[in-house]
N, C-alpha and C positions, 0 to 999 in steps of 0.2 A: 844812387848809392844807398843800397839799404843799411845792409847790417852787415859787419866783420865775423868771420869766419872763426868762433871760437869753442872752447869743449866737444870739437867730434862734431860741430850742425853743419859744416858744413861736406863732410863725411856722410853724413847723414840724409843730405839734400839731393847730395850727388846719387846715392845710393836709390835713393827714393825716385828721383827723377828718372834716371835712365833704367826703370825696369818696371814704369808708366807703361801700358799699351790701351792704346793702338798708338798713341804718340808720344814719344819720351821728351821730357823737359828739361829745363838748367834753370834756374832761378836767375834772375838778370841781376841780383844783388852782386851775383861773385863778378861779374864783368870788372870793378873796381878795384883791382890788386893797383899796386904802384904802375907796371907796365901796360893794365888796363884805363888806368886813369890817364898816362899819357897822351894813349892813342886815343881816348874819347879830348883831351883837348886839341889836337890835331885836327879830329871831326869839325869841331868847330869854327873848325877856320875854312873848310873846304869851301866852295864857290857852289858847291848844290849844296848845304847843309844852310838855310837861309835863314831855321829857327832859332840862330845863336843872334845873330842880326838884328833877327826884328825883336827879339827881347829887348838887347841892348839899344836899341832905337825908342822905345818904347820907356826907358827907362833915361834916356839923355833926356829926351823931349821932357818926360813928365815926372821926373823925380820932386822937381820941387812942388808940384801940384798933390804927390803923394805925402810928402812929409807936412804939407799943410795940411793937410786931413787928418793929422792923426795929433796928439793931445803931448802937450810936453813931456819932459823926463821920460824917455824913452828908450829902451833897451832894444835891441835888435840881435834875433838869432836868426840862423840860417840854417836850412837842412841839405844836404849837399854840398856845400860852400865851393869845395875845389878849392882854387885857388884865390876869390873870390875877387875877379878882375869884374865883372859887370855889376857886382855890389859896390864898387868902387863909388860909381854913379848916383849913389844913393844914399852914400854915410857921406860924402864931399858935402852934398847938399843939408844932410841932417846936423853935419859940423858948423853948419853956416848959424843956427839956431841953438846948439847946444853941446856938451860935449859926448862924442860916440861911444856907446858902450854894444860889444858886438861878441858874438859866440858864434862861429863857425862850427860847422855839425860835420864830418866826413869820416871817412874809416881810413883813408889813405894819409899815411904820417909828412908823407913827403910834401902832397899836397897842403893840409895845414899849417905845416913849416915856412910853404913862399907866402899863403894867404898872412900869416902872422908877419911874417917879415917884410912885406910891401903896405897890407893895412896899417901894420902897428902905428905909425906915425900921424895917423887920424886921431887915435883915442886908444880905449880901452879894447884889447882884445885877449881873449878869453878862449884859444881851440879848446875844439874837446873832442878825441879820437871814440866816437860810439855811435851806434846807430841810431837813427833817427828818432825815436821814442826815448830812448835811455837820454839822450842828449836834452830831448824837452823837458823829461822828469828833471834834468840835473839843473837846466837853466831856472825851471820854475822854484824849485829850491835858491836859488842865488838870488832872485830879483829883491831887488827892493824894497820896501813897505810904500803903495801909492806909485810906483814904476809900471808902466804902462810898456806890454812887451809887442813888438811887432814879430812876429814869423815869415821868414820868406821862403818858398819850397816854390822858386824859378825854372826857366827850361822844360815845362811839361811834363818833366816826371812822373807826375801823378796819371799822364796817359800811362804809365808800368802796370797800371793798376786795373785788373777784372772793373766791372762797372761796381758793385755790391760793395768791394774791396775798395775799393775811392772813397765812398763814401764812409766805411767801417775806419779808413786809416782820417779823414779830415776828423770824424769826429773822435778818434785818440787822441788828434794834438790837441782838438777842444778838451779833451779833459785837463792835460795840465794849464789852461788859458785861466784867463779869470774874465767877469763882464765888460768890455770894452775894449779888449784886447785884441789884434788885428793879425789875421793871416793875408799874402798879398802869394796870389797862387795867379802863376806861367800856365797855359794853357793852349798846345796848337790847334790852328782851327781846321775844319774841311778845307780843299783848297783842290787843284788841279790833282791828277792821280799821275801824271807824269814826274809834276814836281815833287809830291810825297815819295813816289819810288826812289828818283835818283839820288835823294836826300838819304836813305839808306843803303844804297847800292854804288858808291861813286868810282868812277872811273880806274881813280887813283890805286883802287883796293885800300885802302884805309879803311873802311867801315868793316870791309872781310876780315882785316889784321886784326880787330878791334873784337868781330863776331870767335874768330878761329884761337884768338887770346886764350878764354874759356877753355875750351879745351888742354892748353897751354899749361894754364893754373893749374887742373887736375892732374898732369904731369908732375909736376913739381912740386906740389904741395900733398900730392895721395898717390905718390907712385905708381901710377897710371904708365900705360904704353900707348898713348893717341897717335895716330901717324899724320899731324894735320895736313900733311900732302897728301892724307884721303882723303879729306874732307871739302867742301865748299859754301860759302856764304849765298843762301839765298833770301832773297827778298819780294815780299807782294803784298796787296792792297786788298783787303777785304771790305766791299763797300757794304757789305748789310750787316758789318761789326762796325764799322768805322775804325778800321785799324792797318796800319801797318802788321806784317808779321815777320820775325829775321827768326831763320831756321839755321842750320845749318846740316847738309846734305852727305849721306855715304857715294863717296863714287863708285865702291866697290863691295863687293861680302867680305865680312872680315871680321876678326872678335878682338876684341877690348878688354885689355887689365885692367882695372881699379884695385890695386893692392889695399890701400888706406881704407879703403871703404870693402874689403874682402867681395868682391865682386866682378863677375865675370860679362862681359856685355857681346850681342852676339848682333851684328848689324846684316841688313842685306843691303842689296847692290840702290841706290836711290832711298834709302831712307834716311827720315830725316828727324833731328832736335831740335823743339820749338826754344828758342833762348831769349825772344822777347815778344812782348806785342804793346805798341804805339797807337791806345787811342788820338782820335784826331775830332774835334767836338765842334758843334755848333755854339753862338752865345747864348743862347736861350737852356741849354743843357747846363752851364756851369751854374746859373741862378737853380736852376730844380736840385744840383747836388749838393751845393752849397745850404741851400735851405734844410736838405735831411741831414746834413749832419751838425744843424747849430748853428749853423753863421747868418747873416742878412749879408745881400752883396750892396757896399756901400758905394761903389764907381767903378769903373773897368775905362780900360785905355786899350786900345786895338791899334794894329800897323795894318798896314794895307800892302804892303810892297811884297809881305810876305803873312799871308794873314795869321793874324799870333794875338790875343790876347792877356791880362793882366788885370788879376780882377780882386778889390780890395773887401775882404771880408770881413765884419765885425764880429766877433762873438758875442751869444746873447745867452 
């Protein structure tokens, strides 16, 4: 969940994206409207989507291992937040030591609504409806004097990110961090190329609703004419990217309104929009990325069931 769609960018994104060639784009930010936030918690529960799991496995097991590592009076923000059911795991634990102070970071109003309303009874909680950066400027303005802020940007997200682009966005939040301050960054690992597909493609069509959404949004928000019963969700595994890639496909020639964004879009029969790409990393990768943008990696906790890392970065 990047950034909320506002003064015309994402008009502008739209616009830009789909008159790309040879391949036209969507920026996977707009995926997060309310009914895209849905269907991505829905993903999460699927029986091939195993990386919500072994997060949250990963965070049962070692939450208290992690809140020891880290230095009293402690703030915690979250980038993404949702609803923040698997942070749940780790401000329970930080309660046991002190009391919670927490900012959820998400663009979806609905979502920071349940998040407030199920955490609140922990501590302090603080939404804040903006994208990811604006959210850590606002937090580092709020903290403290001597408040030690933890960041958590869980779920892999940061596979969203070009490789160059990972590294360009950890070291933005380093800027608003100060020395000591802690990001605790989700990362999925390699793993079988069966299991990563069907982890984006699943049976149910849930992760289609989810991809064909997007389009959806553009509808509705830029008076578009999409006919998502053109369209279709595909998905595949790029192993000399190490990525996932979810497209979605023309099944037929056909032209496109974008009214909001005054644009006319001309597809042919099998073409397709790339709408996301899902690095997937080895461990030895996060320590090299981590290091260019700022951080020492201070411990990392791995599952096995489902290989997923979680890896605690200090800022220096």
């Amino acid at each position: 969940m990047y950034a909320p769609a506002l003064d015309g960018e994402f008009a502008r994104d739209v616009c830009a994206g789909l008159q790309r060639s040879p391949l036209k784009t969507l920026p996977c930010r707009y995926f997060y409207d309310d009914l895209g936030s849905v269907l991505f918690d829905a993903i999460t529960r699927l029986p091939e989507y195993g990386l919500s799991r072994s997060d949250a496995r990963i965070l049962e097991s070692s939450a208290r291992a992690m809140v020891d590592a880290l230095p009293p009076d402690l703030a915690v923000a979250e980038l993404g937040s949702g609803t923040g059911a698997k942070t749940r795991l780790l401000l329970e634990e930080l309660r046991r030591r002190e009391r919670v102070v927490y900012y959820p970071i998400d663009v979806s109003e609905q979502a920071l609504q349940q998040c407030a309303q199920e955490l609140g009874p922990l501590g302090d909680v603080y939404p804040l409806r903006m994208s990811y950066l604006e959210g850590m400027r606002a937090v580092a303005g709020r903290r403290a004097p001597g408040q030690t802020l933890l960041v958590l940007f869980l779920g892999s997200t940061i596979g969203n990110f070009e490789s160059d682009a990972a590294i360009d966005f950890l070291y933005a939040i380093r800027t608003s961090l100060e020395p000591g301050d802690a990001l605790l960054l989700g990362t999925d690992l390699v793993k079988d190329e069966r299991l990563m597909l069907a982890a984006y493609d699943d049976p149910t069509g849930v992760t289609a609703a989810f991809n064909l959404n997007l389009l959806g949004r553009i509808n509705r928000e830029l008076d578009a004419d999409f006919d998502l019963r053109q369209f279709e969700h595909h998905a595949r595994y790029r192993a000399d990217a190490q990525r996932i890639e979810m497209r979605l496909r023309s099944k037929t020639h056909q032209k496109v309104t974008v009214r909001g964004a005054g644009l006319i879009v001309d597809f042919a029969r099998g073409e397709e929009i790339l709408t996301e790409v899902c690095h997937k990393f080895r461990p030895e990768q996060i320590c090299g990325m981590a290091r260019a943008a700022g951080y020492r990696l201070e411990a990392q906790w791995t599952d096995q069931a489902w290989p997923f890392a979680e890896s605690l970065l200090a800022a220096v």
